[in-house]
TORZA-865983 format. One record per residue (C-alpha): residue number from 1; x, y, z. Coordinates in steps of 0.25 Angstrom, whole numbers, plus 2048, in hexadecimal, padded with zeros to 3 digits. Example, Ala and Ser with C-alpha at 12.3 -4.5 7.8 and 13.67 -1.06 7.14 Angstrom:
2
<node num="1" x="831" y="7EE" z="81F"/>
<node num="2" x="837" y="7FC" z="81D"/>
//
This chain:
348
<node num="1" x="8E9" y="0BA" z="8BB"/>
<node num="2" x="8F8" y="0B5" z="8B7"/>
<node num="3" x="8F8" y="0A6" z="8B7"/>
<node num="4" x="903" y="09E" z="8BF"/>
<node num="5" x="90D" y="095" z="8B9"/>
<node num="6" x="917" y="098" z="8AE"/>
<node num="7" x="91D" y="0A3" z="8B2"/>
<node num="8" x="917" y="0AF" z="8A8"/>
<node num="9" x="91F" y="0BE" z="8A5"/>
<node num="10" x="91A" y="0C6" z="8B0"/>
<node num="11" x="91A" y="0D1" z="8A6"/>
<node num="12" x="910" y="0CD" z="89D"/>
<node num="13" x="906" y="0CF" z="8A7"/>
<node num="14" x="900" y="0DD" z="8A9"/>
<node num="15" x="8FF" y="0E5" z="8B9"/>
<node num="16" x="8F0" y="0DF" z="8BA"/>
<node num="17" x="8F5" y="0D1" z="8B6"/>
<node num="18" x="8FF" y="0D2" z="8C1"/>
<node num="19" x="8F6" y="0DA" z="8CC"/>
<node num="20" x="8ED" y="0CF" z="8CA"/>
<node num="21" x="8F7" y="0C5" z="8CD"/>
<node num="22" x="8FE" y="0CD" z="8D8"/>
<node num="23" x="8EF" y="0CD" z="8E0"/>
<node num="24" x="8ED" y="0BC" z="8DB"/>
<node num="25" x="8F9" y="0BB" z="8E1"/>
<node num="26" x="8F5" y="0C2" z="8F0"/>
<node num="27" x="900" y="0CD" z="8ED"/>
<node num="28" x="8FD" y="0DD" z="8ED"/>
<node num="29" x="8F9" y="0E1" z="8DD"/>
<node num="30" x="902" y="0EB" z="8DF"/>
<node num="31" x="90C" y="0E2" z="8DD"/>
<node num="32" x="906" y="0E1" z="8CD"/>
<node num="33" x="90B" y="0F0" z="8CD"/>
<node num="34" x="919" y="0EE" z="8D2"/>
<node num="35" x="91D" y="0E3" z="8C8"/>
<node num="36" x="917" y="0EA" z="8BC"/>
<node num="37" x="920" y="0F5" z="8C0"/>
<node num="38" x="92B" y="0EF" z="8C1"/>
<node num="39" x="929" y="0E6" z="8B4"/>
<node num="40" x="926" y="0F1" z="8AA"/>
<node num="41" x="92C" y="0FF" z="8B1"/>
<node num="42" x="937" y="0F9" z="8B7"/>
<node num="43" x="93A" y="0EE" z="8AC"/>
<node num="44" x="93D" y="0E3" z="8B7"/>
<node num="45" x="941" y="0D7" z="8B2"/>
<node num="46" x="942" y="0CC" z="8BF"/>
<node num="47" x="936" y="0CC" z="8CB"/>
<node num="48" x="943" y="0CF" z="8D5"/>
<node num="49" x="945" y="0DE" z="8CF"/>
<node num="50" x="937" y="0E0" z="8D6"/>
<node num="51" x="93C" y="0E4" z="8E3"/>
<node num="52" x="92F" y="0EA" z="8E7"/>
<node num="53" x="929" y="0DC" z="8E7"/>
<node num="54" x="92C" y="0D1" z="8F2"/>
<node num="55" x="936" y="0C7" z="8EF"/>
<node num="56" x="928" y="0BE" z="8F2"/>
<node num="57" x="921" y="0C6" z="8E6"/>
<node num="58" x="92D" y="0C6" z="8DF"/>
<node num="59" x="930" y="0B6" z="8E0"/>
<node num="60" x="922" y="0B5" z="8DD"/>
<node num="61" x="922" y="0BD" z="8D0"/>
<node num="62" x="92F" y="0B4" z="8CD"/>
<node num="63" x="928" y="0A7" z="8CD"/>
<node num="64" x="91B" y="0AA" z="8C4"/>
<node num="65" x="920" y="0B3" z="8BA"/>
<node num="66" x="92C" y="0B7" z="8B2"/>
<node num="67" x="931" y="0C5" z="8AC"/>
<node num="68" x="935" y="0C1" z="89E"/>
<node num="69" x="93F" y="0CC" z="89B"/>
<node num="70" x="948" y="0CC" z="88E"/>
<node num="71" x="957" y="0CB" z="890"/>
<node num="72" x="960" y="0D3" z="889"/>
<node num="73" x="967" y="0CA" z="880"/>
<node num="74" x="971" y="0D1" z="876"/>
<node num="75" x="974" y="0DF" z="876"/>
<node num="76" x="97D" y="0E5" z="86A"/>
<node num="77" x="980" y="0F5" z="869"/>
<node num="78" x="982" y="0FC" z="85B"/>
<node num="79" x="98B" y="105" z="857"/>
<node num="80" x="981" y="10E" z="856"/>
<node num="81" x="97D" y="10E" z="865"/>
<node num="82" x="96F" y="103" z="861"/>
<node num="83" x="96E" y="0F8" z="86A"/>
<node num="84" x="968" y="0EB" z="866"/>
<node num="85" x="962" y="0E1" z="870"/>
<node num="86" x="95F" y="0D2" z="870"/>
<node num="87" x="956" y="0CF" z="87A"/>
<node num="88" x="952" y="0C0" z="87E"/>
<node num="89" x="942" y="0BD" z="881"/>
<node num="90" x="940" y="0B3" z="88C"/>
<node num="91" x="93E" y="0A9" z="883"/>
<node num="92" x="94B" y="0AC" z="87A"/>
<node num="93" x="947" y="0B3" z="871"/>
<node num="94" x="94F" y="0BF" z="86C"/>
<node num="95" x="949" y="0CF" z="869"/>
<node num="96" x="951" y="0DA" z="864"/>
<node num="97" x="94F" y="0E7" z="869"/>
<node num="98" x="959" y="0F5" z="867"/>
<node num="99" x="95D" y="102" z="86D"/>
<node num="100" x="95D" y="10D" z="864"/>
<node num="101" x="965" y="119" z="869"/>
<node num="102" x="966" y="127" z="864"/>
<node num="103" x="96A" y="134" z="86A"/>
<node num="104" x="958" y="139" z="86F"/>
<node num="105" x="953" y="12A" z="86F"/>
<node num="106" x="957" y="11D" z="873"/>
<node num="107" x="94E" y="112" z="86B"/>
<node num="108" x="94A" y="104" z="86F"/>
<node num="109" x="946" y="0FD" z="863"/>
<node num="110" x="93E" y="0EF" z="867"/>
<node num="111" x="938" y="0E2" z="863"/>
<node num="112" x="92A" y="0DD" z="865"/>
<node num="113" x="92C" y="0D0" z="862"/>
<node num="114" x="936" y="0C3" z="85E"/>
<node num="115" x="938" y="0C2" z="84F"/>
<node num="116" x="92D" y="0C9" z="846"/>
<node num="117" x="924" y="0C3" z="83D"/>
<node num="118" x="923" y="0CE" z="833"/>
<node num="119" x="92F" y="0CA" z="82A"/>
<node num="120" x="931" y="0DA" z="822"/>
<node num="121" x="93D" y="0D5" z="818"/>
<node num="122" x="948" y="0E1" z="820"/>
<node num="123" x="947" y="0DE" z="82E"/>
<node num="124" x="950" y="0D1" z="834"/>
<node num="125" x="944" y="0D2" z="83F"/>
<node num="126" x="93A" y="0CD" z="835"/>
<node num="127" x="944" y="0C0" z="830"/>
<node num="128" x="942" y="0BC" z="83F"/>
<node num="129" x="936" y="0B3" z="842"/>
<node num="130" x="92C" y="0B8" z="84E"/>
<node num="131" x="92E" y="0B0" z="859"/>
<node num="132" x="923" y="0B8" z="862"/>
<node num="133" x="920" y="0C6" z="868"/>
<node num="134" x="924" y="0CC" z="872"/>
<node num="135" x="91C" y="0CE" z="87E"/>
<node num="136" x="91D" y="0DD" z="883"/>
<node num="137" x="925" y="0DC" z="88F"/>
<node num="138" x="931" y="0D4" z="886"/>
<node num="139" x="92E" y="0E2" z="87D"/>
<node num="140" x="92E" y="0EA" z="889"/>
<node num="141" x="93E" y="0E4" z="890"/>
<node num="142" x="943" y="0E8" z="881"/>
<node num="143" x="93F" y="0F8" z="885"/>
<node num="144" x="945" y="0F5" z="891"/>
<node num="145" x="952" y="0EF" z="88D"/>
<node num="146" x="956" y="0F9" z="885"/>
<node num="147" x="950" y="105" z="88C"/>
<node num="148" x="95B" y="100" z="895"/>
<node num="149" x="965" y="0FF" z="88A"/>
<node num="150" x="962" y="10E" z="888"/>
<node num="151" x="966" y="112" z="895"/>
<node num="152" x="970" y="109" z="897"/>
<node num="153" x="978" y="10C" z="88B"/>
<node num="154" x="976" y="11B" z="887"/>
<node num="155" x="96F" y="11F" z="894"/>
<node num="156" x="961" y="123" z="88E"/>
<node num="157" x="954" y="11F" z="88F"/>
<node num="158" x="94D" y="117" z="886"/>
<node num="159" x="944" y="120" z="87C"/>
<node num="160" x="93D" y="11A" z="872"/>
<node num="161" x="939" y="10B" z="86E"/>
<node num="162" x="935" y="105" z="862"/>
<node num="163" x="92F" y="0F7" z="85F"/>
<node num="164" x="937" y="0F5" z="852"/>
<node num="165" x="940" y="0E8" z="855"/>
<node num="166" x="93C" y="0DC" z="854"/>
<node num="167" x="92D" y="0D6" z="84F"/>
<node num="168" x="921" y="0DE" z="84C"/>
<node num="169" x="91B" y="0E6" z="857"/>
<node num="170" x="90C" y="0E5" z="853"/>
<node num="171" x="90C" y="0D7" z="852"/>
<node num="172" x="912" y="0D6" z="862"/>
<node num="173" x="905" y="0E2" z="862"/>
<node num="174" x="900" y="0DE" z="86F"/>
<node num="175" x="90E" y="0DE" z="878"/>
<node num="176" x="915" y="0EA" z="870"/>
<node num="177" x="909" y="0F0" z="874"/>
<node num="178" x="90A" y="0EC" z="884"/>
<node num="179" x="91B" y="0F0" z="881"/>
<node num="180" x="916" y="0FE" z="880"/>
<node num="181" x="90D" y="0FF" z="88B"/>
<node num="182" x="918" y="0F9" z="892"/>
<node num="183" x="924" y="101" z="88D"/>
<node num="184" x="91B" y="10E" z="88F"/>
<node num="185" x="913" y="10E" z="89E"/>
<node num="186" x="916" y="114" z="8A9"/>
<node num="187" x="916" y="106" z="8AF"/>
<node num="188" x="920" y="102" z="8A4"/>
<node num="189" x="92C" y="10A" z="89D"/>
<node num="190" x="924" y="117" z="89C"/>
<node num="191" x="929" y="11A" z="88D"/>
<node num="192" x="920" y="122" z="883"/>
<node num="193" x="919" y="11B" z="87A"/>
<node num="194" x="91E" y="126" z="872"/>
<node num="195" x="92A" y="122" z="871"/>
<node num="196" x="926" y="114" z="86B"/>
<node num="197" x="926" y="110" z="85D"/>
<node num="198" x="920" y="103" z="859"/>
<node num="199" x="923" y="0FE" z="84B"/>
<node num="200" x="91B" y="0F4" z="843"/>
<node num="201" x="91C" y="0EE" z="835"/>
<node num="202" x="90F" y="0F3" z="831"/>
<node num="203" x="902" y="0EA" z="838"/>
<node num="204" x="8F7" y="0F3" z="834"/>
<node num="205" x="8ED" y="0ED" z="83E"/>
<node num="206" x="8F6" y="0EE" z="849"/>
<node num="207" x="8F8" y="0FD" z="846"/>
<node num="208" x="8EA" y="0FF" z="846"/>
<node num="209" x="8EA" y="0F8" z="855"/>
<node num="210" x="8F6" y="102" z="85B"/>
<node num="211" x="8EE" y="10D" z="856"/>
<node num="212" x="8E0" y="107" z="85D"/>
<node num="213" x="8E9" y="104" z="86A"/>
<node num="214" x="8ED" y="113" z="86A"/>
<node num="215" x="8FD" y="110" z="86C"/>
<node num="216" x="906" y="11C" z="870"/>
<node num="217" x="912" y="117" z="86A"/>
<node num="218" x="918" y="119" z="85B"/>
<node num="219" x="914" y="112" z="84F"/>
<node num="220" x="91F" y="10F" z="843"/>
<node num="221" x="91C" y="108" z="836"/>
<node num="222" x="928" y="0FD" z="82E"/>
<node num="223" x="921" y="102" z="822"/>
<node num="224" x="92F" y="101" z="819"/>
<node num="225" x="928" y="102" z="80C"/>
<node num="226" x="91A" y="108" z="808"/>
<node num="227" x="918" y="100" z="7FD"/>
<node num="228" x="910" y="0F4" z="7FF"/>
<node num="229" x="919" y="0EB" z="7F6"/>
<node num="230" x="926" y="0F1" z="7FB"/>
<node num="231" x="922" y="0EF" z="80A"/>
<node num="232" x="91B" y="0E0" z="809"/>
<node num="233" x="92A" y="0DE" z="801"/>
<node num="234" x="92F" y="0E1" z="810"/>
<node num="235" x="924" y="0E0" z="81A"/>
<node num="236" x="91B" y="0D4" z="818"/>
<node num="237" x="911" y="0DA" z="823"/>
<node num="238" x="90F" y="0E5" z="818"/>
<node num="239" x="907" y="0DA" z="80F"/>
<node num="240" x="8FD" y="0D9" z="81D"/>
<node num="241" x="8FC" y="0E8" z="820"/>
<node num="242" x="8FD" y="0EF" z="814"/>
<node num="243" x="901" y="0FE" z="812"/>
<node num="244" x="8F5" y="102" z="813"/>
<node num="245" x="8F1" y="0FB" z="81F"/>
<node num="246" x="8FC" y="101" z="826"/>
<node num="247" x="8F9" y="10E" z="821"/>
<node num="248" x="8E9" y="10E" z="826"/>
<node num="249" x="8EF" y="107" z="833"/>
<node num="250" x="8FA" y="112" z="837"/>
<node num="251" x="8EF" y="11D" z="835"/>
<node num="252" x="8E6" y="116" z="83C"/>
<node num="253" x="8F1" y="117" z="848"/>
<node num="254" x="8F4" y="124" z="848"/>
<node num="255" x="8E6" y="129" z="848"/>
<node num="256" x="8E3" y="120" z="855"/>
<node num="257" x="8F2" y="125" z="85A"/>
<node num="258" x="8F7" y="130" z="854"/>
<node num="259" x="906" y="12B" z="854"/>
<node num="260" x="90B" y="12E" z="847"/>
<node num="261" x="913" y="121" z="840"/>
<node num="262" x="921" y="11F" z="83B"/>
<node num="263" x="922" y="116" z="830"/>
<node num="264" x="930" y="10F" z="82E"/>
<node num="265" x="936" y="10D" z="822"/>
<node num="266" x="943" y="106" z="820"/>
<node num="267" x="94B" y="10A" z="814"/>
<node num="268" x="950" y="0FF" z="80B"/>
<node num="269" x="957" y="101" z="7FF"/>
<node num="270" x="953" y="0FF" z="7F1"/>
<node num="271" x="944" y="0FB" z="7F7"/>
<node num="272" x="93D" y="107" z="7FE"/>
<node num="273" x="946" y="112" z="7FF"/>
<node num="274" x="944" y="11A" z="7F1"/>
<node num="275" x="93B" y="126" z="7F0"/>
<node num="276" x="92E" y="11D" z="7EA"/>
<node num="277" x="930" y="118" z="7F7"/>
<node num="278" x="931" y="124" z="800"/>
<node num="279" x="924" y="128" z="7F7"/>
<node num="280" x="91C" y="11A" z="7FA"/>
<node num="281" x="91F" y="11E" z="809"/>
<node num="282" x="91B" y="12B" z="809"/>
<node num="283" x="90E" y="128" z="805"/>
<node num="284" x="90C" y="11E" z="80F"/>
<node num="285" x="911" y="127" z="819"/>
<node num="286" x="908" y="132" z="817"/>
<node num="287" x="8FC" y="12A" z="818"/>
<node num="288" x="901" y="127" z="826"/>
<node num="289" x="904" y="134" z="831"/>
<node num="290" x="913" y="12C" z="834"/>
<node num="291" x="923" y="12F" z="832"/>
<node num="292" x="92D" y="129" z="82C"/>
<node num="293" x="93A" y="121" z="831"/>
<node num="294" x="943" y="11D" z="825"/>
<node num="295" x="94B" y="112" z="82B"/>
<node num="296" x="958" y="10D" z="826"/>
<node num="297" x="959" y="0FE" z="823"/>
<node num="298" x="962" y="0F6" z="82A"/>
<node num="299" x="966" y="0E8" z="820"/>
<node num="300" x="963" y="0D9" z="829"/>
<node num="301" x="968" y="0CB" z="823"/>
<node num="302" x="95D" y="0C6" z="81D"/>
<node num="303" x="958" y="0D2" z="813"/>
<node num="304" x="95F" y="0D9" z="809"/>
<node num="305" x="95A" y="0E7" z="80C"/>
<node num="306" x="963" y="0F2" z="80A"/>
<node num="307" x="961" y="100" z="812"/>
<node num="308" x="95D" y="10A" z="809"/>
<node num="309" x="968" y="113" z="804"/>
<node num="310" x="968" y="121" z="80E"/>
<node num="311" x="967" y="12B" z="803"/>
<node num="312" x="95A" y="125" z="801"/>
<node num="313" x="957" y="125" z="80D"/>
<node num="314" x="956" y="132" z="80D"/>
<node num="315" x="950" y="137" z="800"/>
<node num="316" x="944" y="12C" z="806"/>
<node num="317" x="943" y="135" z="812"/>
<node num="318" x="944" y="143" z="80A"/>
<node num="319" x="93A" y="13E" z="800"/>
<node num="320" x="930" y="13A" z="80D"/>
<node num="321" x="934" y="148" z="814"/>
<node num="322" x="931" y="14E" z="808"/>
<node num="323" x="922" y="14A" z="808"/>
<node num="324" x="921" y="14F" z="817"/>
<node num="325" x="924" y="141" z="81D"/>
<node num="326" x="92D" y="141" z="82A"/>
<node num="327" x="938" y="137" z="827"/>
<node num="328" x="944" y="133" z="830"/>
<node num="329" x="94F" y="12A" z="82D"/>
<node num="330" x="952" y="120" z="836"/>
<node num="331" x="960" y="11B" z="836"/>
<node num="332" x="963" y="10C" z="83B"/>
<node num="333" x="969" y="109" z="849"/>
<node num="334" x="971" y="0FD" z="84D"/>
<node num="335" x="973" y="0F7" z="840"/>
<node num="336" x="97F" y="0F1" z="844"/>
<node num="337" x="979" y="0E9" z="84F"/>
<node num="338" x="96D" y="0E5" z="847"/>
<node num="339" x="964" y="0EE" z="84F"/>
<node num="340" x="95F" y="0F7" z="844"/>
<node num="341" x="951" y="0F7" z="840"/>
<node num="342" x="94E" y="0E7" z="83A"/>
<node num="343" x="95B" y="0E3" z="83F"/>
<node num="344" x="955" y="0DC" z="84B"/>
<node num="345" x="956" y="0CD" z="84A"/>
<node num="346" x="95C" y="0C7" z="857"/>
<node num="347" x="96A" y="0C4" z="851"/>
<node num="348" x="970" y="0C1" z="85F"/>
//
């Protein structure tokens, strides 16, 4: 039963919540149906878009709940086509999220929650303090934002989505997880989950319970360096969930999903990009069925990282190719408007 009083994000209660309260309230539970629709498949964001109500059922709607959209608050356009989005929460709080285009795919990287408490050394995410999660319809309108932006500006659809902005992902487990399900009925978007990629740092545990929930969508690993010194060096959540942990956790996922993992690793000069290096990941990788996306650094304010040098970017990738890895080089998007990956720290 949904409680009167302060008015409460309709969306953060489910189709039985609401058919519950429809039929409490002498109205047809049908009526549960419509709103859900128009809430996650048709992305409404007032009660008056809901034409299929009565102005009585609307007005009523209007005066016990609320639907807490974000609002587009800063838009910027890279030379390179990338679009960056600050968008403000209903309590003022300021997201990131960014539209990768390229010629067969157009990419919405979002965040999953305000801040991060994680702190790895490279990313201007991790200077910012956490301020909360998000819930999953605030994940949600991201998708839809910038679904929009894709059509609107190049006249495509979106295609892929990756939780890689702003916060951890498995820290926010619960609504990430009800962002998905959301993003990917028939009663929602309708995306593949296949066409999801969730990153996380590394929380081995949290691994262990994507692969016990059965999830659909992709799996990709920060790992940055596999050497334990080397990644605590950059990652303190490495000195919690060790190498090894992670390396038992990722298996244990693919043997309860069979979706192979992609390990990230960001190439920084004169710390991890030498062949001993490429040699440490190569044994972590083939303990672990996964590929390999070699990412180039993008340099923020508060560290003193430097991208590694391309040449040895590639003799990295040749060495791992080399071994019978699959190895693709990922080369950075929107740098210009600080919307590359760990860029993302609300300067608006």
């Amino acid at each position: 039963m949904i409680a009167t009083g302060e008015k409460k994000d309709i969306r953060l209660f489910g189709q039985e919540e609401l058919t519950s309260y429809f039929t409490q309230i002498g109205e047809k539970a049908f009526r549960a149906k419509q709103v859900y629709d128009w809430l996650w498949n048709k992305s409404a964001t007032s009660f008056e878009e809901m034409t299929n109500l009565s102005l009585k059922t609307r007005e009523l709607l209007n005066d016990h709940f609320e639907i807490r959209s974000l609002v587009a608050h800063k838009e910027q356009i890279s030379s390179d086509q990338t679009i960056k989005s600050a968008f403000k929460l209903y309590d003022n709080h300021l997201i990131e999220g960014v539209l990768i285009p390229a010629e067969k795919r157009m990419t919405a990287c979002i965040s999953s929650q305000v801040g991060c408490s994680l702190s790895c050394k490279f990313c201007a995410t991790g200077f910012l303090d956490r301020k909360r999660n998000l819930d999953a319809p605030e994940i949600y309108d991201q998708v839809v934002a910038i679904k929009n932006q894709a059509e609107k500006y190049y006249n495509a659809p979106l295609t892929n989505i990756v939780y890689m902005g702003m916060g951890e992902p498995l820290l926010n487990y619960q609504n990430v997880i009800k962002s998905v399900e959301l993003i990917t009925s028939e009663k929602g978007l309708g995306m593949s989950p296949r066409r999801i990629t969730v990153s996380t740092a590394g929380i081995a545990k949290m691994i262990k319970k994507l692969g016990d929930d059965d999830v659909k969508f992709n799996l990709a690993l920060s790992l940055h360096a596999a050497n334990e010194k080397k990644r605590s060096q950059i990652m303190p959540i490495n000195e919690s969930n060790s190498l090894e942990s992670l390396t038992d956790a990722l298996n244990y996922f693919y043997q309860k999903t069979k979706n192979k993992i992609t390990l990230e690793y960001i190439a920084f000069r004169n710390f991890n990009e030498g062949l001993d290096d490429a040699e440490e990941l190569y044994r972590f990788a083939k303990k672990i069925p996964c590929k390999i996306n070699i990412i180039e650094y993008n340099p923020i304010d508060h560290a003193d990282f430097k991208k590694a040098d391309p040449g040895k970017i590639d003799l990295f990738k040749e060495y791992l190719e080399k071994k019978g890895l699959v190895v693709n080089i990922r080369r950075s998007r929107g740098k210009d408007i600080d919307a590359a990956c760990g860029q993302l720290a609300n300067k608006n």
